[in-house]
C-alpha atoms as one frame of an Amber mdcrd trajectory, in Angstrom:
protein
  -1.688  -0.391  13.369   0.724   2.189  12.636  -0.812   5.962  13.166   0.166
   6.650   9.087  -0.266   3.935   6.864  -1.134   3.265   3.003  -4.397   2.040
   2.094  -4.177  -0.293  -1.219  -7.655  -0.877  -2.615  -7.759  -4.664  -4.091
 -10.543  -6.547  -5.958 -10.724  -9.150  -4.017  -7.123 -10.510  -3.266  -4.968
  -7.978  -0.752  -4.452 -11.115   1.430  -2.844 -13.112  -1.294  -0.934  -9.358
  -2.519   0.382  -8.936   1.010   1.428 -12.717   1.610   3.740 -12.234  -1.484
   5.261  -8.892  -0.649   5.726 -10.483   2.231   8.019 -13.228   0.686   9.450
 -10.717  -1.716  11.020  -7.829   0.237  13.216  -7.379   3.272  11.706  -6.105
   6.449   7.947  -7.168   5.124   5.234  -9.065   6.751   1.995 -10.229   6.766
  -0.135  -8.870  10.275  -4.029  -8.688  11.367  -6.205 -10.600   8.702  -9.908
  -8.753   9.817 -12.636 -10.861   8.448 -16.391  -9.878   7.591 -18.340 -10.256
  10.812 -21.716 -11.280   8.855 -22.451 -11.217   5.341 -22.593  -7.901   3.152
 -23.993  -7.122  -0.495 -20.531  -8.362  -1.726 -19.300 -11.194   0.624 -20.205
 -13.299   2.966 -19.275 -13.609   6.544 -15.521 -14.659   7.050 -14.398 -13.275
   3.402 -11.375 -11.099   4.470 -11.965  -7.718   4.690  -8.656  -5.817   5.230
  -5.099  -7.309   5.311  -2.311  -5.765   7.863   1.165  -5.574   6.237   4.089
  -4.008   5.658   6.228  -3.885   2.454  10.111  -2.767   2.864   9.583  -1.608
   6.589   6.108   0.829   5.046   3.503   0.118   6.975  -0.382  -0.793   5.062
  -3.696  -1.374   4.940  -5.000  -4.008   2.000  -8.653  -3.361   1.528 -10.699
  -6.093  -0.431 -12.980  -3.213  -1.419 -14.062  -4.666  -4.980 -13.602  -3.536
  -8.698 -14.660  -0.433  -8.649 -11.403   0.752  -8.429  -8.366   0.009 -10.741
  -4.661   0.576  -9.465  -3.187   2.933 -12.386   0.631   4.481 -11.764  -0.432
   7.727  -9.832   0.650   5.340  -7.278   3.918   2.774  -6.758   6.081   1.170
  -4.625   9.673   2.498  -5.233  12.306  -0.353  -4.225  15.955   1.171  -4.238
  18.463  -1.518  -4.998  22.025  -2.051  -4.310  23.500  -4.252  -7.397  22.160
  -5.786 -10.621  21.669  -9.064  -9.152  19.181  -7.319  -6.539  17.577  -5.647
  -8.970  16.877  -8.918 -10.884  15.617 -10.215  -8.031  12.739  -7.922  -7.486
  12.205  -7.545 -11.029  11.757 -10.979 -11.473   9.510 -11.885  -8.785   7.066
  -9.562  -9.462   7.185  -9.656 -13.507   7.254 -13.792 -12.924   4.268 -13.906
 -11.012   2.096 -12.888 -13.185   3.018  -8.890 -13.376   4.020  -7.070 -16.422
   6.913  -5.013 -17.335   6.900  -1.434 -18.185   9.486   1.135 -18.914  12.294
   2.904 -16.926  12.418   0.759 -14.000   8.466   0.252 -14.047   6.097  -2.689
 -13.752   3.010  -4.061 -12.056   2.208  -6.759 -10.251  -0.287  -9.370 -10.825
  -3.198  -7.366  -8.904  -1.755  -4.372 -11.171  -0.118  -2.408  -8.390   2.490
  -0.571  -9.876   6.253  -0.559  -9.071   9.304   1.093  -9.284  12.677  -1.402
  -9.225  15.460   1.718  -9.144  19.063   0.976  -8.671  20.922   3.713  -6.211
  23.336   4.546  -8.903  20.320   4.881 -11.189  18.753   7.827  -8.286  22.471
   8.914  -7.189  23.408  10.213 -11.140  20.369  12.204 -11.253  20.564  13.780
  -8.503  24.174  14.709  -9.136  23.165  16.552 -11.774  24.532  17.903 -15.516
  26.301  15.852 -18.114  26.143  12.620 -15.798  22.724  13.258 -15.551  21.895
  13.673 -18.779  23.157  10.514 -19.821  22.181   8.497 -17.334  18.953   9.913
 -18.274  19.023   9.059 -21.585  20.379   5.661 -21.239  17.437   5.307 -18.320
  15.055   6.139 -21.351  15.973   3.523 -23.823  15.388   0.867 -20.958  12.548
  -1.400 -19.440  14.131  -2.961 -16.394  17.144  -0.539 -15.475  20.552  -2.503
 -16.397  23.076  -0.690 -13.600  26.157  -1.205 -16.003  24.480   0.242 -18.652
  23.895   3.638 -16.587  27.358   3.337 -14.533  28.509   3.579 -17.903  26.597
   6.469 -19.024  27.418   8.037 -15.831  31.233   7.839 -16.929  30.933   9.479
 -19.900
């Protein structure tokens, strides 16, 4: 286990969460699966307990740690993405299995992790700052999942 890593609290699903990550992103995986070692008030022996993975090369902890917790968008995944086609991709796959879309380059997943899907041109106007900014910006606003044209063209003016 990595000495800093991200702790996702899940119902009851992190090793199903991590397996599609897993499948989703580049430089992801799927590691240690610890199972219960005897039953608990909320599972049984061999339930799993916490799921080893990484997602984009960021190393984390899922914890099946029940529903008293809800995933809310104080925390996300942020995926930077090269091209349109990319960014479809991700989108997609996370939107298609069961996630839902949100706006600005948001969504969750399934198990209602949240998500950001940004292209680089999307991150590189706004940090360039003033009038490209701006409308990139503005154009970023109108939008659910970001179209890259659509803000390369803002970004022009």
């Amino acid at each position: 286990m990595a000495k800093n890593t991200i702790c996702v609290w899940y119902d009851k699903d992190a090793e199903a969460a991590a397996r599609f990550y897993a499948a989703t992103f580049p430089d992801s995986a799927v590691g240690a699966v610890i199972r219960a070692p005897g039953d608990y008030p909320d599972g049984k022996q061999g339930d799993v307990l916490v799921v080893e993975f990484t997602v984009a090369g960021v190393a984390c902890i899922g914890l099946n740690g029940g529903p008293a917790f809800k995933h809310s968008e104080a925390f996300s995944f942020q995926i930077a993405t090269d091209t349109q086609e990319e960014t479809d991709r991700y989108w997609n796959a996370i939107v298609g299995n069961g996630g839902q879309e949100s706006e600005c380059g948001w969504c969750k997943d399934r198990w209602g992790v949240s998500w950001q899907i940004t292209p680089r041109v999307l991150s590189e106007a706004l940090a360039a700052g003033g009038g490209q900014a701006k409308r990139a910006f503005d154009a970023m606003m109108t939008m659910r999942k970001i179209d890259v044209a659509a803000i390369e063209a803002a970004r022009r003016g």
